[in-house]
C-alpha positions in Angstrom: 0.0 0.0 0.0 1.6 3.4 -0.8 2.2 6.2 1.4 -0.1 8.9 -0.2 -3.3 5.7 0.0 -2.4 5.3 3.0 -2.3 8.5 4.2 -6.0 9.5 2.2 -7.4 6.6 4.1 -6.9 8.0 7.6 -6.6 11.8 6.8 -8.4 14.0 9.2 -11.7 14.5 6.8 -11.7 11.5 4.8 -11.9 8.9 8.2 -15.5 10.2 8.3 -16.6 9.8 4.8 -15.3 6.0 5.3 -16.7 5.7 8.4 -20.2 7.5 7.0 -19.8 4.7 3.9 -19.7 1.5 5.9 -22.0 3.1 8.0 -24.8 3.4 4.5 -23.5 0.1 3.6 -24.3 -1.7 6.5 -27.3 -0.4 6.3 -28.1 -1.8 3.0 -26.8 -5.0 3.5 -28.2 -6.1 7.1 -31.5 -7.0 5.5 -30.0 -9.0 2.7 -27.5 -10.8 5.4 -31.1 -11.8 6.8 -32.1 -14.0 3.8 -28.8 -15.8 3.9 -30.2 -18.9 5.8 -33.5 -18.6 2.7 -31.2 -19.5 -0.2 -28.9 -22.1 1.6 -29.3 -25.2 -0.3 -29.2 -28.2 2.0 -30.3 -31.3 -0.4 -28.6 -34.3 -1.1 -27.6 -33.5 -4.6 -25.6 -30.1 -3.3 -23.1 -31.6 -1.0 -22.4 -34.9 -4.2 -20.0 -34.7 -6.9 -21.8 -33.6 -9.9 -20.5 -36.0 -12.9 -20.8 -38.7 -10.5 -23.0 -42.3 -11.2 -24.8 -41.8 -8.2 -25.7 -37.7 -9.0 -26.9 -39.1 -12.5 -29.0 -41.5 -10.9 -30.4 -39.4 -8.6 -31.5 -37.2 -11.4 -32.9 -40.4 -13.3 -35.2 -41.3 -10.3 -37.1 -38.2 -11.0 -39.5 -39.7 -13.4 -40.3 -42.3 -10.7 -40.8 -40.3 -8.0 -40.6 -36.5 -7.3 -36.9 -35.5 -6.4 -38.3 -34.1 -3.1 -39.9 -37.0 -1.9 -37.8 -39.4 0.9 -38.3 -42.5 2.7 -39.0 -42.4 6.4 -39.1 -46.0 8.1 -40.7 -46.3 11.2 -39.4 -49.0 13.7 -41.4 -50.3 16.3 -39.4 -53.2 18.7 -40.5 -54.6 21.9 -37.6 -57.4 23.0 -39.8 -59.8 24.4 -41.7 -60.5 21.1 -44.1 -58.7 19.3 -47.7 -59.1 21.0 -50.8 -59.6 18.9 -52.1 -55.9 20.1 -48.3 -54.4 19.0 -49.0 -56.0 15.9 -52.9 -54.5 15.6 -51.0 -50.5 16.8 -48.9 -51.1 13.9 -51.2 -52.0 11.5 -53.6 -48.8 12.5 -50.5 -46.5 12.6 -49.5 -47.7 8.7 -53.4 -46.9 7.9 -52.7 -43.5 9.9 -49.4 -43.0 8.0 -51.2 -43.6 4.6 -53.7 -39.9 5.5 -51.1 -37.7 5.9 -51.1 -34.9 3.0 -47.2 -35.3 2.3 -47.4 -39.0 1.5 -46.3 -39.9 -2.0 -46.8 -43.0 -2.9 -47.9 -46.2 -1.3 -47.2 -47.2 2.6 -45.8 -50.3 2.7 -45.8 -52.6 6.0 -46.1 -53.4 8.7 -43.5 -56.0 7.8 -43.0 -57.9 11.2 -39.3 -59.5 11.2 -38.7 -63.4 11.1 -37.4 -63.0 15.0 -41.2 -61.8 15.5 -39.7 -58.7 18.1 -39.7 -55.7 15.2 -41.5 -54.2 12.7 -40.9 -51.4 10.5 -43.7 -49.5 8.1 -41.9 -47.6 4.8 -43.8 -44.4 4.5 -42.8 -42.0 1.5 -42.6 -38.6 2.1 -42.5 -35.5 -0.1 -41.5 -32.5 1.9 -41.5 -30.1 -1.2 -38.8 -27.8 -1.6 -37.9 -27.1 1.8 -37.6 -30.2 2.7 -34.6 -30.2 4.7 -36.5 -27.4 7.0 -39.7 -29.5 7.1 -38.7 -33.1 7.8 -38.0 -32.3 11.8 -41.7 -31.4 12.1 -43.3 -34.2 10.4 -41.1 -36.5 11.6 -41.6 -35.8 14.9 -45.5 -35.8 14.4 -45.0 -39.3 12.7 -43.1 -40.2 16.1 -45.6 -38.9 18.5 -48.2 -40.7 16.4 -46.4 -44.0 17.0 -45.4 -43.0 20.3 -49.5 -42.7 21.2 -50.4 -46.3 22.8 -47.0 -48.0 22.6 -47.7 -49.3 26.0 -43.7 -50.4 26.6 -43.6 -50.9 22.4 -40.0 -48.8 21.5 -40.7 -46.6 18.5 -37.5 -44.8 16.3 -38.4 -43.0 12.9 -35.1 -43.6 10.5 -34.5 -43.9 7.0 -33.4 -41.1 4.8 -36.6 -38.7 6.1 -35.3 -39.3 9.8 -31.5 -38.5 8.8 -32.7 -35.7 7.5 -34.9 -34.5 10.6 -32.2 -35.1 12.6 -29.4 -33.3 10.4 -31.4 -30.1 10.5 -31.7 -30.5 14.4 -28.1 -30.5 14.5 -28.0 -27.3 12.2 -30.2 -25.7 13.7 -29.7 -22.1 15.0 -26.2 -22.9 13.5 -25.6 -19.0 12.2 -26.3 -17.6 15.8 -24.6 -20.7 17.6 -21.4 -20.0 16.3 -21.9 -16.3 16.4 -22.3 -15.6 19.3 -20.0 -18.1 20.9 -17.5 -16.9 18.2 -18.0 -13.3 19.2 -17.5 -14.6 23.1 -14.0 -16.2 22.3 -12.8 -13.1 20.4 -13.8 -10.9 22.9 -12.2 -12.8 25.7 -9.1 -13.3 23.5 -8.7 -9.6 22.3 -9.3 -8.5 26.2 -6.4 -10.2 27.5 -4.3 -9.5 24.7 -5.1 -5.5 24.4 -5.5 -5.9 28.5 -7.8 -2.5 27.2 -11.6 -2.8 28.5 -12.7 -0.8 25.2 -10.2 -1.5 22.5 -11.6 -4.7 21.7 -14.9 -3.4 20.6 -12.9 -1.1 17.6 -11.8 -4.9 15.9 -15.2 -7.1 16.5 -17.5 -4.1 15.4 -15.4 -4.4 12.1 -15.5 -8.0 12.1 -19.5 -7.7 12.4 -19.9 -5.1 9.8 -17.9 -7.5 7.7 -19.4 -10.4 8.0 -22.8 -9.0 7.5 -21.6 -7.2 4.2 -20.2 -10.7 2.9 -23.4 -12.7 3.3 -25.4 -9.9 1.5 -22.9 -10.2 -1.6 -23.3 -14.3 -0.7 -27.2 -14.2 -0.5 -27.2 -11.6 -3.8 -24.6 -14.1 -5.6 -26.8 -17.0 -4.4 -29.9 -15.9 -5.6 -29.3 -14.5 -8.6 -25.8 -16.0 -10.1 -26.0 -19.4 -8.8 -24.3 -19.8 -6.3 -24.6 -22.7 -4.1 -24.5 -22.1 -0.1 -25.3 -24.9 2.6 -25.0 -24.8 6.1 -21.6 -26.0 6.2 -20.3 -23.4 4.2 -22.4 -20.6 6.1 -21.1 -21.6 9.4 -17.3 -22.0 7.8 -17.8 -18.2 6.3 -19.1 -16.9 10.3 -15.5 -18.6 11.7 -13.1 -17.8 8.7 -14.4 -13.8 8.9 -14.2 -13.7 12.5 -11.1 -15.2 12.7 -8.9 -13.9 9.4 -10.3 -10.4 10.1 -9.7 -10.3 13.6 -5.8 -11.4 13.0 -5.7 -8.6 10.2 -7.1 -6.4 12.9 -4.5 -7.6 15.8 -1.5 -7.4 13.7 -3.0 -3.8 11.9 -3.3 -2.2 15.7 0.1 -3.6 16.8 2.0 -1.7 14.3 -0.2 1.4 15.0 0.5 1.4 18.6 4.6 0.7 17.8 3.9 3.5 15.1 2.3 5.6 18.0 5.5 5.6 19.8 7.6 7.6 17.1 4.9 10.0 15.6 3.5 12.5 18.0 0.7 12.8 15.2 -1.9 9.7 15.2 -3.2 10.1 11.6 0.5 10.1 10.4 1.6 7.0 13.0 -1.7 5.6 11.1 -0.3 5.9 7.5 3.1 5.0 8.4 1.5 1.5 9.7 -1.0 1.1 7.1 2.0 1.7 4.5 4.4 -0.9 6.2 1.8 -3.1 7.4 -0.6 -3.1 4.5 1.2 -5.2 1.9 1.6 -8.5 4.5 -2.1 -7.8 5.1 -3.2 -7.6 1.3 -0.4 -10.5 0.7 -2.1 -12.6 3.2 -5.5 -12.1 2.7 -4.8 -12.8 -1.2 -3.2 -16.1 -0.5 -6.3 -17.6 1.5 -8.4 -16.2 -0.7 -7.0 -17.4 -3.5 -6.0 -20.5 -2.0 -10.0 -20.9 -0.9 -11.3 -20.2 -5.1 -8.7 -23.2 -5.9 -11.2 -25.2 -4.4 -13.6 -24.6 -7.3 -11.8 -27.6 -9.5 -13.8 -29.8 -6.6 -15.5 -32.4 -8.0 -18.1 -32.4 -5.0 -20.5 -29.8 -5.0 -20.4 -29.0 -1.5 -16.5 -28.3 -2.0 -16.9 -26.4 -4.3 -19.3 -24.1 -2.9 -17.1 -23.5 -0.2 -14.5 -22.1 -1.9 -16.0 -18.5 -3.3 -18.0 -18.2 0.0 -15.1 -18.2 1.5 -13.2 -16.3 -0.3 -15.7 -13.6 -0.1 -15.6 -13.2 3.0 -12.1 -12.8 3.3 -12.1 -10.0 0.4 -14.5 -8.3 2.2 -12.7 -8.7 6.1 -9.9 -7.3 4.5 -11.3 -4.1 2.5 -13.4 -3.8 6.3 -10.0 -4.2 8.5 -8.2 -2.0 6.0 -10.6 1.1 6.1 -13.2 1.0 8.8 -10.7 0.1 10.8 -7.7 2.0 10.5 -10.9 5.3 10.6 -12.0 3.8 13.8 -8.9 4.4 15.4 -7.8 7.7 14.4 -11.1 9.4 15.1 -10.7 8.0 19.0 -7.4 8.7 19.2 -4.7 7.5 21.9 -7.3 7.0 24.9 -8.5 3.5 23.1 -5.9 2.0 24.6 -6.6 2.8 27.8 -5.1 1.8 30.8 -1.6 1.8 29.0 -1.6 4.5 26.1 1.5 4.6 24.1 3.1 7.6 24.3 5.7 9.7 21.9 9.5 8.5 22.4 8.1 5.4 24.8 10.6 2.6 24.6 9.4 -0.2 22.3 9.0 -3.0 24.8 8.7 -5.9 22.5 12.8 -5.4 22.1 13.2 -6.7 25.7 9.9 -9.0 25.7 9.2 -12.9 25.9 10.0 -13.4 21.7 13.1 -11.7 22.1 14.9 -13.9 24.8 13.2 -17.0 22.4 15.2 -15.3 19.3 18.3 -15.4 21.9 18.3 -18.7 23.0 17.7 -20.1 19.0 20.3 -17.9 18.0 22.9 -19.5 20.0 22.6 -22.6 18.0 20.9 -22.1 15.3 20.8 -25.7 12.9 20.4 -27.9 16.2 17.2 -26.3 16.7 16.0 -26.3 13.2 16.5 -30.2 12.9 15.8 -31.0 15.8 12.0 -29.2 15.6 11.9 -31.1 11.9 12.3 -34.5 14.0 10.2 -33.7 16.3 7.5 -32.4 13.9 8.0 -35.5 11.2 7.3 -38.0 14.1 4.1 -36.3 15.0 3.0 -36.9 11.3 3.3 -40.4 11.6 -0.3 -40.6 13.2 -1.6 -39.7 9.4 -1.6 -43.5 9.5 -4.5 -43.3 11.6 -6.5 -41.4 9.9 -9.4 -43.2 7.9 -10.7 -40.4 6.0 -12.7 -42.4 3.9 -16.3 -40.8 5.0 -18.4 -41.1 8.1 -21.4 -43.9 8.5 -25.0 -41.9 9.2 -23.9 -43.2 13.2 -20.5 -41.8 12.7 -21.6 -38.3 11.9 -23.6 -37.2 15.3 -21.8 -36.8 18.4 -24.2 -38.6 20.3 -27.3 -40.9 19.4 -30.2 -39.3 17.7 -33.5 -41.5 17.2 -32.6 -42.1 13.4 -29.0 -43.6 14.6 -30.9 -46.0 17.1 -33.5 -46.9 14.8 -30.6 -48.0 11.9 -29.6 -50.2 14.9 -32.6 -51.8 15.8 -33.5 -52.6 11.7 -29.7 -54.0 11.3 -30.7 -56.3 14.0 -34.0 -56.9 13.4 -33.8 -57.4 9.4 -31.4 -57.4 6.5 -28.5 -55.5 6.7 -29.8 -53.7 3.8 -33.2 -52.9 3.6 -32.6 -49.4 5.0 -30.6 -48.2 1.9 -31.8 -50.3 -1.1 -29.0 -50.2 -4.1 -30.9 -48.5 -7.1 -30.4 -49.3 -11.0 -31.7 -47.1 -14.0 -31.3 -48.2 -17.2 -32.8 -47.9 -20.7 -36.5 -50.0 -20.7 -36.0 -52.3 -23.9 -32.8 -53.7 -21.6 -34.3 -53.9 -18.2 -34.8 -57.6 -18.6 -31.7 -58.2 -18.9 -30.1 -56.0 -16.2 -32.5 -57.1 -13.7 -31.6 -60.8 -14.5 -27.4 -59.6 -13.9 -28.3 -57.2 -11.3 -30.1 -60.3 -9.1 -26.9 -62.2 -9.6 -24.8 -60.0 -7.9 -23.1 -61.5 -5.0 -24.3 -59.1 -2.1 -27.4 -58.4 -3.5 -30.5 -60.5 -2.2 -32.0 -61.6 -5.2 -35.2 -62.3 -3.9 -35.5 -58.1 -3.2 -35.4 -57.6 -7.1 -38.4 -57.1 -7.9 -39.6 -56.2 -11.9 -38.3 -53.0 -13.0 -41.0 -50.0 -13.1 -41.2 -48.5 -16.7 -41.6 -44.7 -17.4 -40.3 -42.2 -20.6 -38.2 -45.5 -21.9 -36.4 -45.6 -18.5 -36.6 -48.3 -16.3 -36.1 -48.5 -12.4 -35.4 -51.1 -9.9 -33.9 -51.7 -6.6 -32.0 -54.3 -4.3 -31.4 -55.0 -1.2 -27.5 -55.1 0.4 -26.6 -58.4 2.1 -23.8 -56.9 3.9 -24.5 -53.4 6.1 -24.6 -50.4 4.2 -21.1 -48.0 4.2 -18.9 -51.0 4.6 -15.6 -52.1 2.4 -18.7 -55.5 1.8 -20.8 -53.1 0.4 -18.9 -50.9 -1.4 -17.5 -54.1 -3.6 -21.0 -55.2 -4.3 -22.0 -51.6 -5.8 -18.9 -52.1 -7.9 -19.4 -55.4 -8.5 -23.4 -54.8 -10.0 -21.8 -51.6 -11.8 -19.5 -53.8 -13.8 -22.4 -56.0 -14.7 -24.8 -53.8 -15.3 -22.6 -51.8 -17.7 -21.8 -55.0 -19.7 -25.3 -54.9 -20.8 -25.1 -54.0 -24.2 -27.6 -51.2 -25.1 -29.0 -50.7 -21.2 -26.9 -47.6 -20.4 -27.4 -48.6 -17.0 -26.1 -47.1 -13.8 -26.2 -48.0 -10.0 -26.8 -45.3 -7.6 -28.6 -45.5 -4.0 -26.9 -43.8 -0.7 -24.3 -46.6 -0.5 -23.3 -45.8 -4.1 -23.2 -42.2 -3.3 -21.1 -42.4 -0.2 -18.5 -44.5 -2.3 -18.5 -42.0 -5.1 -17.6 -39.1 -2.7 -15.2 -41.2 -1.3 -13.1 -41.5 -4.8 -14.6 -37.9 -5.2 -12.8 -36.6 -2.2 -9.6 -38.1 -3.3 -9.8 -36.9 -6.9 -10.2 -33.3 -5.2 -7.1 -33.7 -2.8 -4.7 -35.1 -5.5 -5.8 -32.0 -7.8 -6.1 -29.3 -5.6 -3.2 -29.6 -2.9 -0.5 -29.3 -5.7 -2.3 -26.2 -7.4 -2.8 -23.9 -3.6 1.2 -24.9 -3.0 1.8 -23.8 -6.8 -0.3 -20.5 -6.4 1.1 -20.2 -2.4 4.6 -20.1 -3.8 4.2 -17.6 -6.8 2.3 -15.0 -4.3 5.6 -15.8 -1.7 7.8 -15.1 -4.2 6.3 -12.1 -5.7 5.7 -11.0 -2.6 9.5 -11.2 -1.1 11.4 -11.0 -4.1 13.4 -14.7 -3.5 13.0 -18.1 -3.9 14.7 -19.9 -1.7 12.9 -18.2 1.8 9.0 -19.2 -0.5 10.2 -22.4 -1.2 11.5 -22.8 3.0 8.4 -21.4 4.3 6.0 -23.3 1.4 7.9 -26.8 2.9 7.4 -25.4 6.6 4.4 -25.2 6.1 3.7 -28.1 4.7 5.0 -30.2 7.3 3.4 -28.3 10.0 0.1 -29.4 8.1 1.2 -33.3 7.8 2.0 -33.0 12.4 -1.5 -31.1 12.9 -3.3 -33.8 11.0 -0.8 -36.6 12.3 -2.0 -35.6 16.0 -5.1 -35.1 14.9 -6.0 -38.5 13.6 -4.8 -40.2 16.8 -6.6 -37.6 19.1 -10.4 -38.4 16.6 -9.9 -42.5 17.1 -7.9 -42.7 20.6 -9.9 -39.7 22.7 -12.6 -38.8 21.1 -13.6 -41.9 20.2 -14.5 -41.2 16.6 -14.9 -44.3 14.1 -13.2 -41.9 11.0 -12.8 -38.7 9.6 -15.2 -36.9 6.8 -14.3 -37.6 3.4 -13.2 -33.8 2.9 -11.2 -33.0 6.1 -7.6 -33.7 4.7 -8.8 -31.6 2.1 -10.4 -28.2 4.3 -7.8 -29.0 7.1 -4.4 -28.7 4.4 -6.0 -25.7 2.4 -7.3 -24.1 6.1 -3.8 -24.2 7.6 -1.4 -23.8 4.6 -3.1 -20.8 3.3 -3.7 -19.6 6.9 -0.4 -20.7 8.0 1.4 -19.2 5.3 0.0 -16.0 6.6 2.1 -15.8 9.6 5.1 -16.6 7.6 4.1 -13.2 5.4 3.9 -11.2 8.7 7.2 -12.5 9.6 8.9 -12.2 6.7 8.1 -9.0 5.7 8.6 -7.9 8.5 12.6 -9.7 8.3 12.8 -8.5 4.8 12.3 -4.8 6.1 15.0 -4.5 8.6 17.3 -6.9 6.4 18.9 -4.1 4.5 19.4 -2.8 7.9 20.8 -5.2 9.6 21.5 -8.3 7.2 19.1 -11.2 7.6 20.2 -12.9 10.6 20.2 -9.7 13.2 16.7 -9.4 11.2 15.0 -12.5 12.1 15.8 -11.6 15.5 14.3 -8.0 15.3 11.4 -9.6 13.4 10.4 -12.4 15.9 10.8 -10.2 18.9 8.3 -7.0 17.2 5.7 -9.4 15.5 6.1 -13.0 18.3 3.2 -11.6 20.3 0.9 -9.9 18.1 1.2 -13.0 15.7 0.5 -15.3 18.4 -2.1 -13.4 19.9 -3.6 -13.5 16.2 -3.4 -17.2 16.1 -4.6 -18.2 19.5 -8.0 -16.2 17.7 -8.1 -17.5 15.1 -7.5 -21.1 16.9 -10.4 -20.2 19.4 -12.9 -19.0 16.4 -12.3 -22.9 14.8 -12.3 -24.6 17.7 -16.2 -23.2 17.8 -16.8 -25.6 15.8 -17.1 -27.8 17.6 -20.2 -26.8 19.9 -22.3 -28.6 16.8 -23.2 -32.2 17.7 -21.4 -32.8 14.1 -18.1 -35.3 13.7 -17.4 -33.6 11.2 -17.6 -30.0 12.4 -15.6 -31.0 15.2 -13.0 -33.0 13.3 -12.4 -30.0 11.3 -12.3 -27.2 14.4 -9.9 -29.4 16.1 -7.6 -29.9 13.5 -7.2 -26.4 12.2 -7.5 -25.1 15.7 -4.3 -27.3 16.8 -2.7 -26.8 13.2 -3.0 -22.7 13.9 -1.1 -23.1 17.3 1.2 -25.3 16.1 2.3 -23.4 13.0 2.4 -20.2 15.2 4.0 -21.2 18.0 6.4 -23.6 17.1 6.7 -23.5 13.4 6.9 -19.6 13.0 8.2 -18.9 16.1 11.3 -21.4 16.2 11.5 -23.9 13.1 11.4 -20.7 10.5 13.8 -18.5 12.8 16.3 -21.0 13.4 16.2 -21.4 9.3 16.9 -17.3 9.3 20.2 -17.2 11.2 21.5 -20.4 9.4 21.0 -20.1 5.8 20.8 -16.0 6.7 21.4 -13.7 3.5 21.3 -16.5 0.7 17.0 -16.8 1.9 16.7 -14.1 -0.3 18.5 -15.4 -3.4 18.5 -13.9 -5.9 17.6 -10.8 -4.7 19.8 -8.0 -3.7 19.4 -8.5 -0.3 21.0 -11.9 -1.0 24.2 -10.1 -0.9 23.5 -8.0 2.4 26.1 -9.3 4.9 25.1 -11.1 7.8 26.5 -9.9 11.3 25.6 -11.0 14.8 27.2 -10.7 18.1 27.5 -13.3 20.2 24.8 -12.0 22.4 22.3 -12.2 20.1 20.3 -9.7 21.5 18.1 -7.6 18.8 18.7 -4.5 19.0 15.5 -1.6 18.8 14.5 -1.6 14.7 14.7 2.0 13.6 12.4 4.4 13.4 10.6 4.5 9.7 9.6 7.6 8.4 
């Protein structure tokens, strides 16, 4: 950012036409921020990989059955048998089932088990467009209905319709949930960081009019050019604004208040910081949101999705941190910061602080500590071979057991493993014949479930039933075993699909995205890092630093999900959120400390740089990422696996890379490879000179 932007952003007239702005913006957008939640598409088909068997399926089944219409089975068990007035309850309850006005199709049941202690009705239900906000209400009238003269009889509602009521339960009141709690970390962060009882309001005001600017742009870009917005990626956009926005306002205000000590004038303190600070900002910023639209070569919708959403919000965070923000301060002046104000010709105290006896103690030997914290850090990524990320079961994904997860328990036991999640074939009707006939010989499909294919528009449909339970390695093989025989059917174009089916295609989805994407944000990471500081060697350092800081986070990670937590595995898109999460957010730490080393170099020559560097940015970055740390770690007040896979991890991931990977592993890298990190630049040639104290000496005044 130059000088003369810099100092129009926080001149003495202009700070109130900015602040005036936001001020008319905000108003505009609060009402469109509102509708957010209307336009969030939570289906099925928005979180599956478009191109995918399953997807095309899905799409096929339409002319069976309407696309919004879903199975709810209700279970009714009683352990001690099933007594002839259970079986007559049942029986009036299916009748019951069959009058409700969202019923599509025919109920089928009661179908009493062969152990005689279950039965389970099949009741299709179409819950129209807004489904996914209508299921908890019907299902839980279908449950109180079954519920009504049970008399000891134990009733569950599952099946896809049940998932679903459940699912939204979880969500629900997601968007104020992690608000507010969000809001409550920052605040308790930012107090005893600032250890100011008002400056903290200046940075989560901004963070608010922020995040309410980016979901009006979302809900505009959603309903008109779309866009596709779920819950997951609304809740991710609340966290990633907070967070990202807050550090750009921590490490912003930090350089103000060291600026403060050498200007006697706060708008010109103000530009100076803006002008210095501004580029690692911008640079930062650009790297996660870039590294967040790479994410658009997903092949899985709700990946893909993610990525502009994000990056929104962190285009708009900055502009908001970069403008209201720097405004905000000005026109308070010096009392903000309140009980300890900095002063005019104040020494700087970070020269004698906490980071500065750290940068002593590396200095003294330098490549011990570097390998050694590469050792340490490469045996924490061993636990990656713990990590099953190869998609979470329907019991797997609730923390906790929700009536749809009991009553998939009580069918498995009850009935075939199955008959829950039937396999479904489409193919072409002058074939169905003959794919029925290789379809029923499947091993793991019970060919007695095959029934004769229904006919509509030339397109013929049928279903099976698994042998083995549904989501396992057993079942998986079958899917691919009926897809290679179906597809030998000359002339059928047939295809398997079914919820088994789809969770195996996002499987091989989710590791089509991770091969492609991962090398393309560390290829765009590592052109902005070398742009940005003018070398290649430090990029290609910090890019590998980075790297492996990612590989420890999710080492530790995996063994914490299956040896603590408990979890059976890990969502099919975790490795994927939690590497582009930490190295584009990781990488931004590296910027601030950097730049900040590539400032003072010609100076002081690299090495006496790193020094100055880590002891003027070690707090404020850290400060930054314990925020940023507490915002994901939010996450995981959802009863969601994987919301709570994915706050851990980057949560853990952000304090690693900041505290140990920033702090020591990339500082211990400055003073031993010292000038030649910025080869070949001309700083490369900057002589490197440090006493044997080590002791950084106060970084110039900058004028």
């Amino acid at each position: 950012m130059t000088r003369n932007v810099a100092g129009l952003l926080t001149g003495r007239r202009t700070k109130f036409l900015i602040i005036v702005f936001w001020l008319a913006v905000v108003a505009l957008a609060a009402p469109l921020a509102g509708r957010l939640t209307g336009v969030e598409d939570n289906e099925a088909r928005s979180w599956l990989p478009g191109s995918a068997e399953s997807t095309q399926v899905l799409d096929k089944q339409a002319a069976f059955s309407s696309p919004d219409t879903i199975p709810a089975v209700v279970v009714y068990d009683r352990p001690s048998g099933l007594t002839g007035a259970d079986k007559a309850k049942v029986a009036r309850d299916a009748r019951q089932f069959g009058q409700l006005s969202e019923v599509d199709g025919p109920v089928q049941g009661p179908v009493v088990s062969a152990d005689g202690r279950a039965a389970q009705i099949y009741v299709p239900l179409n819950l129209g467009p807004e489904g996914w906000d209508r299921a908890g209400s019907i299902v839980d009238s279908m449950r109180a209905t079954a519920e009504n003269g049970a008399d000891g009889l134990d009733v569950h509602v599952t099946g896809p319709a049940g998932n679903a009521a459940d699912s939204a339960t979880a969500f629900e009141g997601i968007d104020s949930t992690l608000l507010f709690a969000t809001i409550g970390v920052v605040v308790v962060i930012l107090l005893f960081t600032y250890r100011s009882p008002v400056l903290w309001l200046l940075p989560v005001i901004s963070a608010g009019v922020a995040l309410t600017c980016a979901q009006a742009v979302i809900y505009l870009l959603a309903k008109h050019a779309g866009l596709t917005v779920n819950a997951q990626s609304a809740g991710i956009l609340t966290v990633l604004v907070f967070g990202a926005g807050t550090d750009y306002a921590l490490l912003l205000v930090a350089r103000y208040r060291e600026e403060l000590r050498r200007h006697h004038d706060r708008h010109e303190a103000m530009a100076v910081a803006l002008h210095r600070a501004g580029p690692a900002i911008i640079a930062s910023a650009a790297t996660v949101a870039v590294g967040m639209i790479c994410l658009l070569f997903a092949e899985t919708n709700s990946t893909r999705g993610l990525g502009p959403v994000a990056a929104i919000g962190i285009v708009v965070g900055l502009a908001v941190m970069l403008t209201l923000l720097p405004a905000l301060l000005v026109t308070v002046g010096r009392w903000i910061f309140w009980p300890v104000s900095p002063r005019e010709g104040t020494a700087e105290p970070t020269t004698r602080g906490l980071w500065a006896k750290v940068g002593a103690r590396i200095a003294r030997a330098p490549r011990a500590t570097w390998i050694t914290t590469t050792v340490v850090l490469a045996v924490m990524a061993i636990g990656l071979v713990q990590l099953d990320a190869n998609g979470l079961t329907n019991k797997e994904s609730f923390r906790g057991d929700p009536d749809s997860v009991v009553g998939e328990e009580v069918l498995a036991q009850h009935f075939p493993a199955g008959i829950g999640t039937p396999v479904a074939v489409v193919s072409n009707a002058a074939r169905a014949g003959e794919v029925r006939t290789v379809f029923a010989g499947t091993p793991g499909i019970e060919a007695s479930s095959v029934r004769e294919p229904v006919v509509r528009g030339g397109t013929a449909y049928l279903e099976g039933t698994l042998t083995s339970p549904p989501d396992t390695p057993a079942a998986y093989d079958t899917v691919d075993r009926a897809r290679d025989r179906v597809h030998a059917v000359p002339g059928a174009d047939a295809q398997v699909g079914g919820q088994t089916a789809i969770n195996l295609d996002l499987q091989r989805a989710a590791r089509h995205d991770r091969s492609l994407i991962i090398p393309i944000v560390l290829l765009v990471v590592l052109v902005i890092l070398c742009l940005l500081l003018r070398a290649i060697v430090a990029p290609l350092v910090l890019v590998a630093t980075v790297v492996l800081s990612f590989a420890a986070a999710l080492g530790v990670s995996a063994l914490v999900f299956r040896h603590v937590f408990g979890f059976g595995g890990a969502d099919n898109s975790l490795p994927l959120f939690v590497f582009v999460f930490l190295v584009a957010l990781g990488i931004d730490y590296n910027i601030f400390l950097m730049t900040r080393v590539r400032e003072e170099t010609p100076h002081h020559g690299t090495k006496r740089a790193a020094l100055i560097a880590l002891a003027a940015t070690g707090g404020v970055i850290t400060s930054a990422g314990v925020v940023l740390a507490g915002t994901f770690a939010v996450l995981a007040t959802l009863p969601l696996t994987a919301f709570t896979e994915i706050g851990f991890a980057v949560a853990f991931g952000v304090l690693l890379d900041t505290i140990v990977v920033r702090a020591v592993l990339v500082t211990a890298l400055n003073l031993d490879i010292g000038r030649h990190m910025w080869h070949p630049s001309r700083l490369a040639k900057v002589p490197d000179e440090l006493p044997s104290t080590a002791t950084p000496r106060p970084a110039p005044a900058v004028h």
